[in-house]
N, C-alpha and C positions, 0 to 999 in steps of 0.2 A: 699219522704215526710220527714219534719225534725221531730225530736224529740221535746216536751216539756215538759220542766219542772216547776211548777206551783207552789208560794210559796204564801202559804194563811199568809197573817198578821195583826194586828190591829195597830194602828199607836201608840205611844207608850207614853200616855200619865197618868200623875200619877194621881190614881185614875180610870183609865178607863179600865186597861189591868191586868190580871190576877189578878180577884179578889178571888178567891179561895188561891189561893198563898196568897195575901197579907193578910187574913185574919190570916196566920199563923206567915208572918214576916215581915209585914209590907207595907205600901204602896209604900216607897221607894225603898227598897230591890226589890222588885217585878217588880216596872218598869225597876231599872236597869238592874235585870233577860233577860224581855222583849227584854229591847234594845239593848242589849249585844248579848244574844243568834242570836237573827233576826241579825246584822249585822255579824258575823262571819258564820252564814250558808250562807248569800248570797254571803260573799265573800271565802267561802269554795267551793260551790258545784256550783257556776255561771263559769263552765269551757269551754275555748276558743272551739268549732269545737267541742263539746260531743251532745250538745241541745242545744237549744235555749232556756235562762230564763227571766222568766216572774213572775212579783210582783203582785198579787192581794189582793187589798189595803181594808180595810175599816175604818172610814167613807169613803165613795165614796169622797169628796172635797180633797184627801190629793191623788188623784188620779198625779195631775199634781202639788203639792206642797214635793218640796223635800229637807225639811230638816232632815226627817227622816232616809231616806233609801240611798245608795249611788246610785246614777245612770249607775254608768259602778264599775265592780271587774276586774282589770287588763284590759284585753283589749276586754272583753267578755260585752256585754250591757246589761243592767237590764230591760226589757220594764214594763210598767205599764200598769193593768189595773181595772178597779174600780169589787168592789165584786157583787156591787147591792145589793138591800133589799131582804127579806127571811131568814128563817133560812138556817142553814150551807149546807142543803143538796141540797135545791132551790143555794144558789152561786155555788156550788160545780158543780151540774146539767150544771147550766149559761154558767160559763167557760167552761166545758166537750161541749158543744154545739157550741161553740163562736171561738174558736182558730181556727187557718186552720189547713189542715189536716194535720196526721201524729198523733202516738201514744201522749199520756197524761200519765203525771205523779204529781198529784200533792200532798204536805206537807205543814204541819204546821211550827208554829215556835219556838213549845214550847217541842221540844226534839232535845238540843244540841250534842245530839252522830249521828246525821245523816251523814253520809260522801261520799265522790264521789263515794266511792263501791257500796254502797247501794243503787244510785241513777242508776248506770248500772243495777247492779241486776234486776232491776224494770222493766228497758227496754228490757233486756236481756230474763225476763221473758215474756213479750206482743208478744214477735216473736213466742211462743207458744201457751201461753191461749190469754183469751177474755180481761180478767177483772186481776187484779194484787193488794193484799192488804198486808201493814204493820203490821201484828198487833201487838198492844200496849199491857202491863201487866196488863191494868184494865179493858179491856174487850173491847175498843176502836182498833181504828188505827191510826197511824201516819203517814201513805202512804193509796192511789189506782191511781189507773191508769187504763186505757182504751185502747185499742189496736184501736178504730174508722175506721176499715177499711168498705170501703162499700160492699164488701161481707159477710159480719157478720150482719147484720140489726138487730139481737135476742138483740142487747144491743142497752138500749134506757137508758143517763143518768138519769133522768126525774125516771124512776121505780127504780134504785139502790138506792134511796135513800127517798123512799116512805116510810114514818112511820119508818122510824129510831129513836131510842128512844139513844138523841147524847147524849152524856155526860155519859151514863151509863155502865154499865157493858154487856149491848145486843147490842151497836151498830153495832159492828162485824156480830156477829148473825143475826142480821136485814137485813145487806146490802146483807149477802149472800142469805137469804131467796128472795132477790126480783128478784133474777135473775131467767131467766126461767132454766126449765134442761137441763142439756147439756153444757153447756156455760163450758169453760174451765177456771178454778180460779186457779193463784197461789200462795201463800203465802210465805212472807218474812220472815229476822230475827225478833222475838220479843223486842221491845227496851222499853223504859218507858217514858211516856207520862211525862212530871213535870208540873202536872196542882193545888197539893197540899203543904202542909209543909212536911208531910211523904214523898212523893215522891225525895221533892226538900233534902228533906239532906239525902235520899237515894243515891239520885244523888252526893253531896260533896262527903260522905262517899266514890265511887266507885274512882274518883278524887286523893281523896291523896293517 
């Protein structure tokens, strides 16, 4: 079964994309955030014979419209596929259901420290547990993944991500509670989400 890795993105348009961000520095700054960040992670961690990567787009219409995102990183191909409607945990669920087989992995695109290590680790961890989470410094995650094997049926995407209260400081919390007992979870390094202005010149600060 191959590996997947799954990069959730919003297409990267000014005014539409990190509005939290831009409230602190602007609408500009923010896009460029955006667009910068998402193109150096797909062409960091879209590595030849590791996984297979895959872009999930929203709005869904920028699903086959590519001026945003590159379609091949080196010789490794970017596939696309649309988010669909819902909130984060309903697309999240979508995909986790949709891909063929083999384990899941998927991130965002709003933590630039992500690297090819991190994205083994993940996989590296699913050959043990069930489920496999990032978490983030605000109480979020930045990563999960799913090991999807059919002798494991106890993981259903669809309940991990029931009543997740996203954005907050319980998301973590939430998702872990949905799983039944027993289920094997393993947890990553913690990195930082840059979804504000604290966060984001936290981030410069580490930088220089």
């Amino acid at each position: 079964m191959d590996r997947h890795l799954v990069i959730f993105a919003r297409a990267p348009r000014i005014g539409a994309v990190k509005r939290r961000l831009a409230a602190g520095i602007g609408e500009v700054a923010a896009w460029r955030f955006a667009f910068v960040t998402a193109d150096r992670l797909l062409r960091r961690l879209a590595v030849p014979g590791r996984w297979r990567c895959w872009l999930a787009v929203t709005p869904d219409r920028f699903q086959r419209r590519g001026r945003f995102w590159p379609e091949h990183a080196g010789r490794c191909p970017i596939h696309r596929l649309a988010q669909g409607p819902g909130d984060l945990g309903r697309r999240m669920a979508r995909v986790l259901a949709s891909l063929p087989p083999g384990p899941v992995v998927i991130i965002g695109t709003d933590i630039p420290d992500i690297t090819p290590g991190h994205i083994s680790s993940a996989f590296r961890a699913l050959g043990r547990n069930q489920v496999v989470f990032g978490p983030a410094e605000d109480g979020g995650y930045w990563l999960v993944g799913a090991r999807r094997r059919p002798k494991n049926p106890d993981f259903m995407a669809p309940r991990l991500f029931k009543r997740v209260r996203w954005s907050t400081s319980f998301a973590l919390a939430d998702s872990r509670a949905n799983l039944a007992p027993g289920i094997p979870v393993a947890l990553l390094e913690t990195l930082s989400d840059i979804d504000d202005c604290r966060a984001f010149e936290r981030w410069r600060q580490r930088r220089r």
